[in-house]
C-alpha positions in Angstrom: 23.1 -10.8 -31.0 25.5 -12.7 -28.7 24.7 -15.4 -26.5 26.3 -17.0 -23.3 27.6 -19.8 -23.0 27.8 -21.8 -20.1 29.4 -24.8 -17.9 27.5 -26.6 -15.5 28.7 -23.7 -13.0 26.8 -20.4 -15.1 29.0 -17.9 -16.2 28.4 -13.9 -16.5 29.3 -12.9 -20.4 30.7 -9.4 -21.2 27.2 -7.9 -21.2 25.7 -9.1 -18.0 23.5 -11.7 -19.2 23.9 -14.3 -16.4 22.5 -17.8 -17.0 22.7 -20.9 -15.4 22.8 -24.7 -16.7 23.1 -27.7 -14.5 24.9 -30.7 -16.0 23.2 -32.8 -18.8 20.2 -30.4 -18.9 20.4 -29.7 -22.3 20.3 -33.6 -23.4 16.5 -33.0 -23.1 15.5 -31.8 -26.5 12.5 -29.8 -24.8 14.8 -27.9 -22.6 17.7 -27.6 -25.2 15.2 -25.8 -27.1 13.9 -23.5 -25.0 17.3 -22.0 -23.9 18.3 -21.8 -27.1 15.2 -19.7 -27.3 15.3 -17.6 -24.5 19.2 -16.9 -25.2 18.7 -15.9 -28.8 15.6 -13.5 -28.0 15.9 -9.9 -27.2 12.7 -9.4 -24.1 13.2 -6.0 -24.0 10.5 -4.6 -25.9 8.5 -7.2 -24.0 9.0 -5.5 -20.5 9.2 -1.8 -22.3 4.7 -0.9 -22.4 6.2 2.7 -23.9 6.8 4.2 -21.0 8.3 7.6 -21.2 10.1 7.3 -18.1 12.3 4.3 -19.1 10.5 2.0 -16.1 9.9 -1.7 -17.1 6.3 -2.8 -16.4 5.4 -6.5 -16.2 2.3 -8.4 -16.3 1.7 -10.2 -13.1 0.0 -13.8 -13.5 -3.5 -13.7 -11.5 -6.1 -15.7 -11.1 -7.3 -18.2 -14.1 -5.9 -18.9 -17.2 -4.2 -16.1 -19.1 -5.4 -13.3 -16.9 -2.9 -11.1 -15.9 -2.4 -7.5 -14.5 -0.4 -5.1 -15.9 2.1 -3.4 -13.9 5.3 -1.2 -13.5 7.5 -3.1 -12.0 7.9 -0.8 -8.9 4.3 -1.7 -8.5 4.5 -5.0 -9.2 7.0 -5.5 -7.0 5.4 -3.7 -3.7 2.0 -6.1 -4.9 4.2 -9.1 -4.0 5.9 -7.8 -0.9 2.8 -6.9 0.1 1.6 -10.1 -0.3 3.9 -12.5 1.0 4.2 -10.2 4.3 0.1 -10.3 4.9 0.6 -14.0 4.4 3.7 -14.7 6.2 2.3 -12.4 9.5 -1.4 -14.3 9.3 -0.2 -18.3 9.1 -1.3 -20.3 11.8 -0.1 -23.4 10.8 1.7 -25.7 7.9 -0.7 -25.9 5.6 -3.0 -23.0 4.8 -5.5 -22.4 2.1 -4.5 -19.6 -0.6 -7.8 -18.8 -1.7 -7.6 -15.4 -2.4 -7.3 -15.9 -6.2 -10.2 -18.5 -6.2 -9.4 -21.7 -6.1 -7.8 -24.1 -3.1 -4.0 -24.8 -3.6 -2.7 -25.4 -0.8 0.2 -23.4 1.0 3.3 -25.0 2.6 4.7 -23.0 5.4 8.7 -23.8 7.0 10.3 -22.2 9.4 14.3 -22.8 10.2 16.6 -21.5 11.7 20.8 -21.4 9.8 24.0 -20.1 10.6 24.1 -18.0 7.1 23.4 -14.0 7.2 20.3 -13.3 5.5 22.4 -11.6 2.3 23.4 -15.0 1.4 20.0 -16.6 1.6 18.7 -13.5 -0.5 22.1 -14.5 -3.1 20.9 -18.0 -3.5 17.0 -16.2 -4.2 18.7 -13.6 -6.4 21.4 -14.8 -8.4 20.6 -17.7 -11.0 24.3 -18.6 -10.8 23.4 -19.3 -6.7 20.0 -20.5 -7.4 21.1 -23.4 -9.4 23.8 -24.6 -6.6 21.1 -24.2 -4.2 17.8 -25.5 -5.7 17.9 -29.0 -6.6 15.3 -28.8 -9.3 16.6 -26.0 -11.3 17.9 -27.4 -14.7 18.2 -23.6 -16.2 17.5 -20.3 -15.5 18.5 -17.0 -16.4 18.7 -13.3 -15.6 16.1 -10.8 -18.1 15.6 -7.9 -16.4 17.4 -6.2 -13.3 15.8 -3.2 -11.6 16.2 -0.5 -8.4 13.0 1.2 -7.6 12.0 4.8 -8.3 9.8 5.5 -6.3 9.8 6.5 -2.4 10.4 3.8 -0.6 8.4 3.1 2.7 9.5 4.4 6.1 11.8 2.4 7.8 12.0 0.0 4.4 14.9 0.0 1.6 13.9 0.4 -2.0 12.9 -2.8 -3.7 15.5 -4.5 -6.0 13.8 -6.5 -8.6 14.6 -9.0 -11.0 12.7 -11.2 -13.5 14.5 -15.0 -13.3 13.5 -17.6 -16.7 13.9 -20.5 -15.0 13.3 -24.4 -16.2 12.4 -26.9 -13.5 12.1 -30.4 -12.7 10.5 -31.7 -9.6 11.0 -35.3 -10.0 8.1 -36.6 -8.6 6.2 -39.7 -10.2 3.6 -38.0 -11.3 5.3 -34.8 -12.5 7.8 -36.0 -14.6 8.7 -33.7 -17.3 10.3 -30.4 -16.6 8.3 -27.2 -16.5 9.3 -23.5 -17.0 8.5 -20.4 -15.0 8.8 -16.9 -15.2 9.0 -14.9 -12.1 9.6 -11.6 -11.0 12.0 -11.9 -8.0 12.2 -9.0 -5.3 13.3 -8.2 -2.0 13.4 -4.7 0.4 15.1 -4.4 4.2 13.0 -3.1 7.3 15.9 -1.2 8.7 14.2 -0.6 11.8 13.9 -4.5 13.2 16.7 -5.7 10.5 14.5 -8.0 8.9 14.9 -8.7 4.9 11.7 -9.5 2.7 11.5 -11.6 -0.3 8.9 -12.2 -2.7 8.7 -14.3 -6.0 5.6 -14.2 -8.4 4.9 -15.1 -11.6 4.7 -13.0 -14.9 3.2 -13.9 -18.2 5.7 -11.5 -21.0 8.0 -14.5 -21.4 6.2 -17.3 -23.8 7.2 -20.7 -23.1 8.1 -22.7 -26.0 6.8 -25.7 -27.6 7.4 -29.4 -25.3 7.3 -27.6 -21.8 4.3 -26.6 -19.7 4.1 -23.4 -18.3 4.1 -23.7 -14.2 3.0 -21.3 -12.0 4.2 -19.3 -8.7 1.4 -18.1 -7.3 3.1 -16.9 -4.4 6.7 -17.2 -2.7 8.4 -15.5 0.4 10.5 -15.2 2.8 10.9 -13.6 6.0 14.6 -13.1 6.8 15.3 -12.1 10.6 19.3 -11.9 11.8 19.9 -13.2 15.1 23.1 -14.6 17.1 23.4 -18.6 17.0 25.0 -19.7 20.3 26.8 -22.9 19.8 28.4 -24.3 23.3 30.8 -27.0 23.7 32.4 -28.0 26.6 34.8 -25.4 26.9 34.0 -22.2 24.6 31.1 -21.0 23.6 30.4 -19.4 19.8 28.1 -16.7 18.6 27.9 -17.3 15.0 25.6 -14.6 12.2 22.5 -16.6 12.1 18.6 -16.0 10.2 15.7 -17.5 11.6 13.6 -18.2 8.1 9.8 -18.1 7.6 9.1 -19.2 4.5 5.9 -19.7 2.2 5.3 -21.0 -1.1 2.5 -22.0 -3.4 3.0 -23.3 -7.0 0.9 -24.4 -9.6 2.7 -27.3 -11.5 0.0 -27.4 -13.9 -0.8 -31.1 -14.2 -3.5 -32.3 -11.9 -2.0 -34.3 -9.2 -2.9 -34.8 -5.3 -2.2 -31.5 -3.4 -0.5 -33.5 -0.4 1.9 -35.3 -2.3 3.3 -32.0 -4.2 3.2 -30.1 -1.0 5.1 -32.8 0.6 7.9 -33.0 -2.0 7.5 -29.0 -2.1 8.5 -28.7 1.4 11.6 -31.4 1.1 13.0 -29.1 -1.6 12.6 -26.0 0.8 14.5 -27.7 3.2 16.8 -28.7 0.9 17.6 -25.6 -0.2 18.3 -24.0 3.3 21.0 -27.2 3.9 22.2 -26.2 0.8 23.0 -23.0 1.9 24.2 -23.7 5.1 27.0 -26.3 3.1 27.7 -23.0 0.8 28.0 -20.3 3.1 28.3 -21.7 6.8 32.3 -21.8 6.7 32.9 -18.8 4.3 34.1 -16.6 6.9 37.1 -19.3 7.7 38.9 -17.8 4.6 39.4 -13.6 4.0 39.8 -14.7 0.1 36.4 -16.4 0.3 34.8 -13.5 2.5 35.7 -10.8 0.1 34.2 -12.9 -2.6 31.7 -13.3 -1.4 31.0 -9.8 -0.6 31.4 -9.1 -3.5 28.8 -11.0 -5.0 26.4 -10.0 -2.6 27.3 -6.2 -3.7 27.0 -7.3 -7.3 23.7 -9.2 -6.8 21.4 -8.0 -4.2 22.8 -3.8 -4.0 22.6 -2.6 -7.5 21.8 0.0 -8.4 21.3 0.6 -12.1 18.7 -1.0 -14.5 19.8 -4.3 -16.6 17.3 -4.6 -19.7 18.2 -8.1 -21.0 21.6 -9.0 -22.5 21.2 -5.3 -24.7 21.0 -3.8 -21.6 23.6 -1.1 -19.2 26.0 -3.6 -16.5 26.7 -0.5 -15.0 26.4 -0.7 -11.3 27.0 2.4 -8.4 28.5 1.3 -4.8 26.2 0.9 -2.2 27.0 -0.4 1.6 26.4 -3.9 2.1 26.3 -6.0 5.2 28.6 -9.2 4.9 29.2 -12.1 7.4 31.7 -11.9 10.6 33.9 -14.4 11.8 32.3 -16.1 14.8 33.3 -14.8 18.5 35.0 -17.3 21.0 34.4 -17.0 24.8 35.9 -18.6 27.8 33.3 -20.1 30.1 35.4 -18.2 32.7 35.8 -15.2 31.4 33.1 -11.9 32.1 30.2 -11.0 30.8 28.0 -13.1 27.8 28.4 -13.5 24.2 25.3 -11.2 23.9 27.8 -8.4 25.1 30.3 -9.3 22.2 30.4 -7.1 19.1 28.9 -9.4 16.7 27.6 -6.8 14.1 28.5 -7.3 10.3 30.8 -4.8 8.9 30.0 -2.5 6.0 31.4 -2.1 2.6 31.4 1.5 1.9 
């Protein structure tokens, strides 16, 4: 079986296997090991459960220890929409208890507002390539399982993409020093009717972990992704820039005990470090056509596939689909008629 290898960067190998490794990772013997596990392994029979119809299930990790729920992954991926949207439309404030699976973590709420389009917030989510330039405490992760649902999609909502992310992680607080590694199905749909994206991460228990890292947990991540127009005024023009006003939640189990306060705190710090991240990646990208079709391109290739991708074995095989992209911003005179509201600020389409 072939493996990928990678720079610091990631690289995509002939079979679609995308990985990521941030430099000097792999000088921990612990991590070294467990990518050269995951990249010599074949997890397709793992996601397979015999189903006649070719649709991956996965095992959705739920409540305490090694209890998990058994799902397709059409299923399991509506059961974490589902989630992070009840959440997400109840919070009342920063902190909330998550005590629907029985115990009292914590839940760290954050709410921003970036000149990026939601596609490229939902790239950086998606891809591991993205991930890893965007999360600071990725140190590897890698791309098992790609999947388009099935099934009927809700009114008014896209069909959920799925993908299930390896990932190795290290938080860097004082009490949490060691890295841990997570397996997560990653998802996401699009309410066409308000133009708002969802995206939901949970954690699955088919990968094992290998010997020297702890297993962490996601017990639940997401995202509410809203477009609007950024109005930025200067003394003589005003700009209407693509903008997403960001509602995020996030709850993870780092398994080691430490105070709840102090991981929520550095928790939220990395949130917001990823959204600056994003805005330094993608807030000048429409300056440059080159750079724009790029990334387009990626945001075709990662979030609007179409076709299934079982491991590195697996089809790369993608169908076209339209995609929205980012504009360059408008310019108005103070003088001249009308608003920037009136200005055609919508994204173009890639047919």
């Amino acid at each position: 079986m072939s493996t990928v290898h990678s720079n610091k960067n990631g690289r995509e190998d002939h079979q679609g296997a995308i990985e990521y490794v941030a430099s000097g990772a792999l000088d921990n013997k612990d991590v070294s090991n467990s990518v050269q596990f995951v990249r010599e392994t074949d997890f397709s029979e793992c996601f397979s459960n015999g189903d006649r119809r070719g649709i991956p299930h996965v095992t959705l990790d739920i409540g305490h220890g090694h209890h998990g729920k058994l799902l397709s992954i059409d299923d399991a991926a509506r059961f974490a929409l589902n989630k992070a949207q009840r959440v997400i439309d109840d919070y009342h404030n920063n902190f909330l208890d998550l005590t629907e699976d029985g115990n009292d973590s914590k839940l760290v709420v954050s709410e921003t507002t970036i000149t990026v389009s939601p596609e490229s917030i939902l790239l950086a989510l998606m891809s591991p390539q993205k991930r890893g330039k965007t999360d600071t405490s990725v140190l590897y992760t890698k791309q098992l399982l790609q999947h388009c649902s099935s099934s009927q999609a809700q009114s008014n909502y896209s069909a959920p993409r799925s993908r299930v992310l390896y990932g190795i992680r290290k938080f860097g607080t004082s009490l949490l020093i060691h890295p841990r590694d997570f397996c997560e199905l990653v998802c996401w749909e699009k309410d066409h009717s308000s133009d708002v994206y969802w995206y939901a991460s949970h954690s699955i228990t088919d990968v094992p972990h290998t010997h020297g890292l702890h297993r962490g947990k996601v017990r639940i991540m997401g995202m509410k992704l809203e477009r609007t127009d950024v109005h930025r005024r200067s003394f003589l023009h005003e700009q209407v820039l693509t903008g997403t006003k960001v509602t995020a939640i996030l709850s993870i189990d780092p398994n080691i005990w430490m105070p709840r306060f102090r991981f929520n705190s550095h928790m939220k710090s990395l949130l917001d470090k990823f959204f600056q991240n994003c805005q330094r990646l993608w807030g000048q990208v429409d300056k440059s056509k080159s750079s724009a079709r790029a990334h387009e391109e990626e945001i075709r290739e990662n979030l609007y596939f179409e076709e299934n991708v079982m491991t590195a074995t697996g089809s790369s095989h993608r169908r076209s689909s339209k995609v929205h992209v980012l504009h360059k911003p408008a310019t108005t005179n103070k003088s001249a008629k009308g608003t920037a509201n009136e200005l055609d600020t919508k994204p173009s389409l890639i047919q």
